[in-house]
C-alpha positions in Angstrom: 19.7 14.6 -19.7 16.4 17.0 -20.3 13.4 16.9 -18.9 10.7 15.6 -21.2 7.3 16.1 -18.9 6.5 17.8 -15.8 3.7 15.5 -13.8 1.0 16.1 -11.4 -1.1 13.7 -9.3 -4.8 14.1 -9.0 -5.6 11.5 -5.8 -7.7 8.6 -7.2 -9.2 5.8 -5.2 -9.2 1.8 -6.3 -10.1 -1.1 -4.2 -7.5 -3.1 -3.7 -7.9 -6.7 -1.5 -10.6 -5.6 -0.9 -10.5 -2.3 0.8 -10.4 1.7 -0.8 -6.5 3.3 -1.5 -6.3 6.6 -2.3 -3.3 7.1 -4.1 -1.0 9.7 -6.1 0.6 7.0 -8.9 -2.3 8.5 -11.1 0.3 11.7 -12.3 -0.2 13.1 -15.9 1.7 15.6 -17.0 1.2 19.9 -16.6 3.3 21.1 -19.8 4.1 23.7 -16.7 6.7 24.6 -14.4 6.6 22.7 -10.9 8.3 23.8 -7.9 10.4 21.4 -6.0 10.2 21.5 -2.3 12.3 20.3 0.3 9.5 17.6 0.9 7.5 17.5 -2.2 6.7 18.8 -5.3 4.3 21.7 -5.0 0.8 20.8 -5.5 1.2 16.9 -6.1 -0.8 14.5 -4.0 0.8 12.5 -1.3 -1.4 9.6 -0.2 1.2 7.6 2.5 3.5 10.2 3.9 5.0 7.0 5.7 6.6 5.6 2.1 6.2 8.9 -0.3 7.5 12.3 0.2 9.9 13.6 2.7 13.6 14.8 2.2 14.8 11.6 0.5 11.6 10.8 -1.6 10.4 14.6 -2.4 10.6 14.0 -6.2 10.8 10.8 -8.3 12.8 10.5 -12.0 12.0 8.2 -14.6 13.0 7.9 -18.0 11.5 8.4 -21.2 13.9 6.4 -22.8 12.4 3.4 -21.0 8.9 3.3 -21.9 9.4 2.0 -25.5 10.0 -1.8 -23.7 6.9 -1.2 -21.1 4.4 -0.4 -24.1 5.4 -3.3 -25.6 4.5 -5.4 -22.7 1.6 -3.4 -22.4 0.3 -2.4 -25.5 -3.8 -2.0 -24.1 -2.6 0.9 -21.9 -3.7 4.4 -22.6 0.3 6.0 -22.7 1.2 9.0 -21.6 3.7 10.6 -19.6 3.7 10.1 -15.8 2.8 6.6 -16.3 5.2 5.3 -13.4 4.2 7.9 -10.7 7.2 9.8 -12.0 6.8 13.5 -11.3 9.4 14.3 -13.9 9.8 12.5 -16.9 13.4 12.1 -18.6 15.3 11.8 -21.7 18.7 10.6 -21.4 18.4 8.7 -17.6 20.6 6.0 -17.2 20.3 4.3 -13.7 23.4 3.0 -14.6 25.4 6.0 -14.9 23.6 8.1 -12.2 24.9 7.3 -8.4 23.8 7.7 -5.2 24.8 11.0 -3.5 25.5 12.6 -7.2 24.3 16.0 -7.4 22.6 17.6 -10.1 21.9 21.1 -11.7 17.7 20.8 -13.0 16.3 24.3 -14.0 16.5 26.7 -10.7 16.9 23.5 -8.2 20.0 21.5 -6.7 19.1 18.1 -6.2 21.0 14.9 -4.8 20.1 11.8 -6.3 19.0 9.7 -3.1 17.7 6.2 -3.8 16.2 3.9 -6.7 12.1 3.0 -6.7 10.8 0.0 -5.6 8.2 -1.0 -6.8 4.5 -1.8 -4.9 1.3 -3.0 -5.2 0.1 0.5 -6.3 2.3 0.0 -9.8 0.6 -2.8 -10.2 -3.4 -1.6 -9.8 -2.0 1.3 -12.8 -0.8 -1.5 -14.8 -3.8 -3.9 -14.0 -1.2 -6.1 -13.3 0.4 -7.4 -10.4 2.9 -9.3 -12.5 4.7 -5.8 -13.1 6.2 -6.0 -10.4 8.3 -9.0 -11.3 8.7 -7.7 -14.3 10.0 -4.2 -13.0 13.0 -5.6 -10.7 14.0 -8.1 -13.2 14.3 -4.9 -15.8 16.5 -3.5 -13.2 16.0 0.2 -14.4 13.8 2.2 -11.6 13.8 5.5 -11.7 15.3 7.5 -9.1 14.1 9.9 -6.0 16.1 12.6 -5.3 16.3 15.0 -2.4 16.0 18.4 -2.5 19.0 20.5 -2.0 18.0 23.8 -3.2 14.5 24.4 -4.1 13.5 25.9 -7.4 11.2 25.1 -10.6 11.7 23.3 -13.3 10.7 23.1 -16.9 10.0 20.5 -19.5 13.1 21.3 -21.8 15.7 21.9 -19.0 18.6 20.2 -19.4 20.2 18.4 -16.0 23.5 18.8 -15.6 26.4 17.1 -13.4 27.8 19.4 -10.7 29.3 16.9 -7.8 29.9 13.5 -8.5 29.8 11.1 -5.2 32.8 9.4 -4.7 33.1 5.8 -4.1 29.4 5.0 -4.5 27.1 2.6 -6.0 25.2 3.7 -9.2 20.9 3.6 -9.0 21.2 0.2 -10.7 24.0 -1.5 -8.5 22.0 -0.7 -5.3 18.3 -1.8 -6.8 20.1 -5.3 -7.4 21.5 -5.1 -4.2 18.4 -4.1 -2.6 16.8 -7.3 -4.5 19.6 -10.1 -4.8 19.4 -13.0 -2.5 22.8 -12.8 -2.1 24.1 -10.1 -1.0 27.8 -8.8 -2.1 29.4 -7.5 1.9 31.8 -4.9 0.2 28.8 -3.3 -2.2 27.0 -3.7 1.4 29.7 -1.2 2.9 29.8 0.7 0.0 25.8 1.6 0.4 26.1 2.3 4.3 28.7 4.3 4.2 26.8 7.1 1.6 24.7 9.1 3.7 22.8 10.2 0.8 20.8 6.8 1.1 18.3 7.4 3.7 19.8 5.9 7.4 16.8 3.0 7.4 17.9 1.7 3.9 21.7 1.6 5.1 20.3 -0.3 8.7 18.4 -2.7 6.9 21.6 -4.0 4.4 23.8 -3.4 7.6 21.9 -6.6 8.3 23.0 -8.6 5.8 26.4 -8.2 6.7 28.8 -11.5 6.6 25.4 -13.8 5.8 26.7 -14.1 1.8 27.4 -18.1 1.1 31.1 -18.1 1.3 
């Protein structure tokens, strides 16, 4: 994997149902270094602390290799990189290869790959479609955040390489289905609660699902 684009948010404001949002989905890319933080990415703009940012959220992945099947389902857009609110955009991401807890080599940083995106309304006022979102959890390929283990900079061009793979864990893709399915597998269920990569809240919420799968 190598980092394609580096991507900033500038905050931008769109009235949505009806009232102002201020958000930082609006990223383009830098074609400079950024610094990762142990909450952030230096300089980007955080609108809701509450969903965004923090230790398992400071940075969000997405892959280049993706965006050939979203401009051909939105063609009008004006393309560029940083189009999914991803502060680093990369070649060679596979959300179904990647797993939760993995840690990874990027330029100066150590990162831990935390959790896969899911989606809201906010992908949808970029898009100019709501639909997008339907569209993005049936696609099944998300992006992921990643928390911050060491904090460096990191350059478009910088390859990211494997340095501790997380045993006995669900890839990016097998937990966004899980996150989504109606039913809900109990030993992929286990699986998820028992990586404390995954942010405690996440693991809570499937902990709930427990023993409710149609036997």
């Amino acid at each position: 994997m190598n980092i394609t684009s580096t991507n900033i948010a500038t905050p931008q404001t769109f009235v949505w149902q009806g009232k102002e949002v201020t958000s930082g989905i609006f990223k383009t890319p830098v074609n400079t270094p950024i610094f990762l933080g142990k909450e952030s990415v230096n300089n980007d703009f955080v609108s809701d602390t509450k969903v965004h940012g923090g230790y398992y959220k400071a940075c969000y992945l997405f892959s280049a290799d993706h965006y050939p099947y979203w401009k051909a389902l939105y063609p009008n857009l004006n393309w560029d990189w940083g189009m999914f609110g991803e502060n680093l955009t990369v070649a060679g991401l596979d959300e179904t290869k990647i797993h939760v807890g993995d840690i990874y080599k990027m330029g100066s940083a150590l990162v831990q790959v935390s959790q896969p995106r899911e989606p809201c309304f906010k992908l949808g006022a970029k898009f100019g479609s709501q639909e997008i979102l339907k569209q993005f959890i049936a696609h099944k390929r998300p992006g992921t955040y990643i928390s911050i283990l060491k904090e460096g900079s990191v350059s478009i061009g910088d390859s990211i390489t494997l340095v501790e793979r997380m045993e006995k864990s669900l890839s990016v893709a097998e937990l966004f289905h899980l996150f989504f399915s109606k039913t809900k597998d109990d030993t992929l269920i286990e699986i998820a609660m028992s990586n404390e990569a995954l942010p405690q809240h996440k693991r809570d919420k499937l902990k709930s699902f427990l023993g409710k799968a149609p036997s």
